[in-house]
BALOBA-1460 file (C-alpha; in Angstrom, 3 decimals):
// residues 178
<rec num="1" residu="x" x="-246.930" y="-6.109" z="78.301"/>
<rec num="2" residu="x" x="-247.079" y="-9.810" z="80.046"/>
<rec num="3" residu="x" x="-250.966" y="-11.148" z="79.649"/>
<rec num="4" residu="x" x="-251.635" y="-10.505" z="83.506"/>
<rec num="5" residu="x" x="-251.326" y="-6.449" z="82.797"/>
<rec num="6" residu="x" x="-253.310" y="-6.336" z="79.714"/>
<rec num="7" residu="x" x="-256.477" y="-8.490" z="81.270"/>
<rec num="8" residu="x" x="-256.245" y="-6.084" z="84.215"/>
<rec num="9" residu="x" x="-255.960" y="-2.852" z="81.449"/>
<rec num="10" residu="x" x="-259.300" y="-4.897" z="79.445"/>
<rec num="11" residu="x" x="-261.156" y="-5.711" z="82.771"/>
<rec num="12" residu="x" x="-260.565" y="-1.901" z="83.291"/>
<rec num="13" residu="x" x="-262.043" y="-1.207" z="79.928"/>
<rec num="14" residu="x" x="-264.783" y="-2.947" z="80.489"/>
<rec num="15" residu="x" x="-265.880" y="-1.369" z="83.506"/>
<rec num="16" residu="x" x="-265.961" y="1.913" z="81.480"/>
<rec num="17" residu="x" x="-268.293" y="0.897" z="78.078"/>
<rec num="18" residu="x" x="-267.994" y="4.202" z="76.420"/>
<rec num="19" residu="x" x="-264.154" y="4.592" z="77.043"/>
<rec num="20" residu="x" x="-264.085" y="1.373" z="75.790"/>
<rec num="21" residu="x" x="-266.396" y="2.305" z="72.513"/>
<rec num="22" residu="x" x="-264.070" y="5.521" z="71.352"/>
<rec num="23" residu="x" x="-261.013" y="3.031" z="72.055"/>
<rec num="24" residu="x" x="-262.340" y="1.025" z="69.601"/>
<rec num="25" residu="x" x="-264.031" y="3.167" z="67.170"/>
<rec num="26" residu="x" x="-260.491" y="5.429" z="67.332"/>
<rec num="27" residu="x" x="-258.318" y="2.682" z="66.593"/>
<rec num="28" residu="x" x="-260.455" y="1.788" z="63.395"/>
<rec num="29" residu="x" x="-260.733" y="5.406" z="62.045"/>
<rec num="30" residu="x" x="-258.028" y="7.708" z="63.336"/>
<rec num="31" residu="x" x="-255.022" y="5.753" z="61.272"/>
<rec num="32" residu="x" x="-256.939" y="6.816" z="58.443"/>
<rec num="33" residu="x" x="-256.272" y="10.652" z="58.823"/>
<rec num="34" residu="x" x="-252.582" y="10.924" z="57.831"/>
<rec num="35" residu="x" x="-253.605" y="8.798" z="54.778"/>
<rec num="36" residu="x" x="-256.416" y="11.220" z="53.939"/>
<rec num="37" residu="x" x="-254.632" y="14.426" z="54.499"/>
<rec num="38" residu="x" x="-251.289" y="13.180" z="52.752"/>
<rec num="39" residu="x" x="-253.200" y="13.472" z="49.233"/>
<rec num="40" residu="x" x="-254.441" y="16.576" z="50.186"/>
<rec num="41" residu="x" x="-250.480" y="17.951" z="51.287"/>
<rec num="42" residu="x" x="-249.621" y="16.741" z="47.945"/>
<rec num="43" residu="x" x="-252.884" y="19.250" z="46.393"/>
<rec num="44" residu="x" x="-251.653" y="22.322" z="48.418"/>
<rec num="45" residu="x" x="-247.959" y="22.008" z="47.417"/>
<rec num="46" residu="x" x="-248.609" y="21.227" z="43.906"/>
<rec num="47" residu="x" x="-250.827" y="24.669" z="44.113"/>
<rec num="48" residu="x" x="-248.054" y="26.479" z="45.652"/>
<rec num="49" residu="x" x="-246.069" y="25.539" z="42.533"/>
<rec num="50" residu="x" x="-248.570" y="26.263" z="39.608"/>
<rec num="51" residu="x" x="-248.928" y="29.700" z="41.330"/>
<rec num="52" residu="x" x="-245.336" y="29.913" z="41.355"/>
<rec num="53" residu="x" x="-244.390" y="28.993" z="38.372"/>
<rec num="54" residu="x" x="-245.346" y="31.891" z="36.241"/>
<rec num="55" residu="x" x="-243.895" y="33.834" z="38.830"/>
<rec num="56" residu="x" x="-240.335" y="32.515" z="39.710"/>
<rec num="57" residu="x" x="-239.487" y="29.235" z="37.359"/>
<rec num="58" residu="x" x="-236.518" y="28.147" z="39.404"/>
<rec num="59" residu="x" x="-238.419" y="28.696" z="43.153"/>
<rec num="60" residu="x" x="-241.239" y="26.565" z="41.406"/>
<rec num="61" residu="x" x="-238.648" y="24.130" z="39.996"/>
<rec num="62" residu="x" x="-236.979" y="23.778" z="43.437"/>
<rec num="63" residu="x" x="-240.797" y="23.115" z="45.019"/>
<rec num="64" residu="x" x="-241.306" y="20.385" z="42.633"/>
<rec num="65" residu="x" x="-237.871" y="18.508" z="43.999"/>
<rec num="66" residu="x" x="-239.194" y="18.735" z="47.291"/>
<rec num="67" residu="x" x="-242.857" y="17.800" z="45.907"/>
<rec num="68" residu="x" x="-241.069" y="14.619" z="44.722"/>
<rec num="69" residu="x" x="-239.214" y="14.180" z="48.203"/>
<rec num="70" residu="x" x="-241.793" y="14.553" z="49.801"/>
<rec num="71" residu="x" x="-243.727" y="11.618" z="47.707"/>
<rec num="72" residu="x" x="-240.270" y="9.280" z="47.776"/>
<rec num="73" residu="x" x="-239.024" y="9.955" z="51.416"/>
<rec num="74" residu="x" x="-242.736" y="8.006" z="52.771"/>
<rec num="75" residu="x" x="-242.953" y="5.849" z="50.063"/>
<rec num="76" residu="x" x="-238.989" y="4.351" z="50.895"/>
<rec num="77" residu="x" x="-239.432" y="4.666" z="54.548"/>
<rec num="78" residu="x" x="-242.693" y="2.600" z="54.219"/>
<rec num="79" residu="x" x="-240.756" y="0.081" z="51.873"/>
<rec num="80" residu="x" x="-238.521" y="-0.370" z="54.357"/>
<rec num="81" residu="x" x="-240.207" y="-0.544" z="57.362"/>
<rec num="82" residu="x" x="-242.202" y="-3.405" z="55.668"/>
<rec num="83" residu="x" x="-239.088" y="-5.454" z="54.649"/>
<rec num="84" residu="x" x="-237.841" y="-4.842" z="58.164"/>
<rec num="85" residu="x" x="-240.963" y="-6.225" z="59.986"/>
<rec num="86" residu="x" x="-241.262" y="-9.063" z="57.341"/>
<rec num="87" residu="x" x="-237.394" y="-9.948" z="57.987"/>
<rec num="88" residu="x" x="-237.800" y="-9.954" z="62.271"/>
<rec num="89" residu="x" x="-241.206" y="-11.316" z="61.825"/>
<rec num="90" residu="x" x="-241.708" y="-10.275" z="65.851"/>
<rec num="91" residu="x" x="-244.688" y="-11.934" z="67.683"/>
<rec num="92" residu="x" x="-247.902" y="-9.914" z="68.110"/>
<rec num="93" residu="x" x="-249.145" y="-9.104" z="72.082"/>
<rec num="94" residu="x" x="-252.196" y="-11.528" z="71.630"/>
<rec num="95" residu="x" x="-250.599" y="-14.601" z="70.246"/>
<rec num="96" residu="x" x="-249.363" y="-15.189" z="73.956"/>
<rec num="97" residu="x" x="-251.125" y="-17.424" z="75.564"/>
<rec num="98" residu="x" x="-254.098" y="-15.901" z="77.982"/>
<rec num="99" residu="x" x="-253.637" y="-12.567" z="76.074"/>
<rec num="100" residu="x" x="-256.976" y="-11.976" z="74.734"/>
<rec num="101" residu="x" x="-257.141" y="-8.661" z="72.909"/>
<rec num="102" residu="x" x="-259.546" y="-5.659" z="72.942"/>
<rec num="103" residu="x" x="-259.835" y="-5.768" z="69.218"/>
<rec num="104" residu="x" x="-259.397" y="-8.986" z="67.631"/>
<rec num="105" residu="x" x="-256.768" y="-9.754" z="64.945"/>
<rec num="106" residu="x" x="-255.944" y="-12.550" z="62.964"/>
<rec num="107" residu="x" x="-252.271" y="-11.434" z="61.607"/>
<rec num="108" residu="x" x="-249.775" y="-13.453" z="63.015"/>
<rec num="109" residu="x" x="-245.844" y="-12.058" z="63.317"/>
<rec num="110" residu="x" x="-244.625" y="-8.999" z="61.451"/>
<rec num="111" residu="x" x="-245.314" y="-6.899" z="64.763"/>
<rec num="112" residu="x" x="-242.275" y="-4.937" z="65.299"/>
<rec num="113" residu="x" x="-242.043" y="-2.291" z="64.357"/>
<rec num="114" residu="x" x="-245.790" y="-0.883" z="64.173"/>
<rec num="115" residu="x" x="-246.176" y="0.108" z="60.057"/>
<rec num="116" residu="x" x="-249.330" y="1.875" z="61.477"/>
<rec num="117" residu="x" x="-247.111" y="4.020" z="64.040"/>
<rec num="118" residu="x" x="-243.828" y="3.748" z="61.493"/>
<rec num="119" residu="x" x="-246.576" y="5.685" z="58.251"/>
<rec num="120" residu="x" x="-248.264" y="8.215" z="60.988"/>
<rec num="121" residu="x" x="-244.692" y="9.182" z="61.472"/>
<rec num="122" residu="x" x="-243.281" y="9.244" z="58.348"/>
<rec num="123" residu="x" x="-246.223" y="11.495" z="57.020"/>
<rec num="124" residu="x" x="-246.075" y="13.843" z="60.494"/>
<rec num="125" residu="x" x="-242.773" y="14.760" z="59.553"/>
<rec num="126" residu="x" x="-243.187" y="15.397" z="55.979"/>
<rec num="127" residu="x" x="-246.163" y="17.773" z="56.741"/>
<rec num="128" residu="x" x="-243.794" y="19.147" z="59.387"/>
<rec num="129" residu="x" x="-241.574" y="20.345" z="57.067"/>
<rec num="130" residu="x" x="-243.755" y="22.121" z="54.550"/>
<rec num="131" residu="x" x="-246.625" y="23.425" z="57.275"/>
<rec num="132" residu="x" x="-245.233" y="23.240" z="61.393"/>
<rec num="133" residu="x" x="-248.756" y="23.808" z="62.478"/>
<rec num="134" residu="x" x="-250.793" y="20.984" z="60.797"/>
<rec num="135" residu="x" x="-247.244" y="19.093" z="61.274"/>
<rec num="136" residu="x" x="-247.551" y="19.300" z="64.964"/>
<rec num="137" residu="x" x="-250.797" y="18.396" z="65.173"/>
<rec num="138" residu="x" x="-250.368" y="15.387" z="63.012"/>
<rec num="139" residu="x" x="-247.348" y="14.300" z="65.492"/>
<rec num="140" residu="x" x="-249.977" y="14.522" z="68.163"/>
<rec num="141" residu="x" x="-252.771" y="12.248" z="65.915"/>
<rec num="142" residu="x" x="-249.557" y="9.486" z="65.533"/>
<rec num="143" residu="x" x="-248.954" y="9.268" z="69.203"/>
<rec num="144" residu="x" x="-252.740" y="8.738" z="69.450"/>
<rec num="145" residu="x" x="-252.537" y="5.862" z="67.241"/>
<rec num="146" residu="x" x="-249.288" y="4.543" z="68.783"/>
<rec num="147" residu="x" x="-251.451" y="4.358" z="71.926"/>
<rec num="148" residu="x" x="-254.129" y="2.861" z="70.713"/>
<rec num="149" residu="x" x="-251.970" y="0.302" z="68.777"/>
<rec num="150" residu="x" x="-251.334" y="-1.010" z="72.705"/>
<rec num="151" residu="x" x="-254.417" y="-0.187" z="73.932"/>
<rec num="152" residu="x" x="-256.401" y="-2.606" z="71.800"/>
<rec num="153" residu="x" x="-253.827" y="-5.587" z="71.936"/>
<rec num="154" residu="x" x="-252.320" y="-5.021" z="68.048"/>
<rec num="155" residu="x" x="-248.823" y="-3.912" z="69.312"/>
<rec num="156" residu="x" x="-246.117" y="-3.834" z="72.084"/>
<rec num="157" residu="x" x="-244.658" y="-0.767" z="73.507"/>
<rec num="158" residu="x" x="-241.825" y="-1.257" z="71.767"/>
<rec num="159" residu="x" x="-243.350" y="-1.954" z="68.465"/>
<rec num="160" residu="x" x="-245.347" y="1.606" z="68.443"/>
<rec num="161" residu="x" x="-242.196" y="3.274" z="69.877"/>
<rec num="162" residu="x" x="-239.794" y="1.756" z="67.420"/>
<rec num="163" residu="x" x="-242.762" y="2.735" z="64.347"/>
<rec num="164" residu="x" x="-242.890" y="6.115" z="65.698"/>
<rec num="165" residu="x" x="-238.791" y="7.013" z="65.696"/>
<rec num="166" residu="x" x="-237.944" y="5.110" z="62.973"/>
<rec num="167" residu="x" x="-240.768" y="6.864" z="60.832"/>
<rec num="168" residu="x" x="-240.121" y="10.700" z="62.144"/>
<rec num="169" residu="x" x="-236.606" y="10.283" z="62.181"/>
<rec num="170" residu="x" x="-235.898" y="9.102" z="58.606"/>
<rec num="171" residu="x" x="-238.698" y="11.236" z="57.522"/>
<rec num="172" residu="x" x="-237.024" y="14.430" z="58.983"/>
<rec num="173" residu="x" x="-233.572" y="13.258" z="57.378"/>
<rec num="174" residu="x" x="-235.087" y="12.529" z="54.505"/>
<rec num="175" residu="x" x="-236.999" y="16.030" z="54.020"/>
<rec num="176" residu="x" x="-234.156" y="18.230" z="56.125"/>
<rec num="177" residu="x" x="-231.059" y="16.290" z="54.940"/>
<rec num="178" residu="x" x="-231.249" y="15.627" z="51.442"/>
């Protein structure tokens, strides 16, 4: 998004205060529901086991591989995603010149691709395997944040889009494929 387009997007915003409010308010507080419900997917399947176990030992042993997946597959996708940004070291949208951003940020670099967009992903796809439902809708509360990663200035298009593939689609291999 060249400067131009994003002042017209913020002089948009600012025509419409409240839209402009939950924009902001959004982008501080939505990232942090797939980091508060992952803990809690971690509670329910370590239930699921401890109620299986006295039941079925190998169905409860086979739950606690995937328990463990499902704790390594984020945990390495994250790792990598981190090294990868670190290594391109992309520009951010606002450290063009005349970009002024709807939230302000000091980080400089390390924009592509989006760890915000790359974890919402990541954690979408791991609940997708164990519950579709609450998978789906966390898919739908990463896209949110992927938009609002380029609404308020943080990200490019491309760094949201590249966070948001790379993240489901390793996290899907890593839960479906291994």
């Amino acid at each position: 998004m060249t400067p131009e387009h994003y002042q017209t997007l913020l002089r948009w915003l600012e025509a419409r205060p409240a839209l402009k409010k939950w924009i902001i308010a959004l982008n501080r507080w939505l990232p942090a529901v797939p980091f508060a419900c992952y803990p809690l997917l971690l509670v329910l399947l370590n239930v699921r086991m401890f109620r299986l176990f006295p039941v079925d030992r190998t169905a409860a042993l086979d739950l606690m591989q995937l328990i463990v997946r499902a704790i390594l597959v984020p945990a390495l996708v994250f790792l990598g995603g981190t090294l990868l940004r670190a290594k391109l070291n992309f520009p951010r949208p606002y450290e063009q010149p005349g970009f002024t951003p709807l939230v302000k940020k000091e980080t400089r670099g390390k924009s592509f691709p989006s760890r915000h967009a790359l974890s919402a992903a990541v954690l979408a796809a791991v609940w997708c395997y164990f519950y579709p439902a609450a998978g789906a809708c966390m898919v739908v509360v990463a896209l949110l944040i992927c938009v609002l990663r380029v609404l308020t200035g943080a990200h490019y298009i491309r760094d949201v889009a590249a966070g948001a593939v790379l993240g489901f689609a390793l996290g899907a291999a890593g839960m479906w494929l291994l």
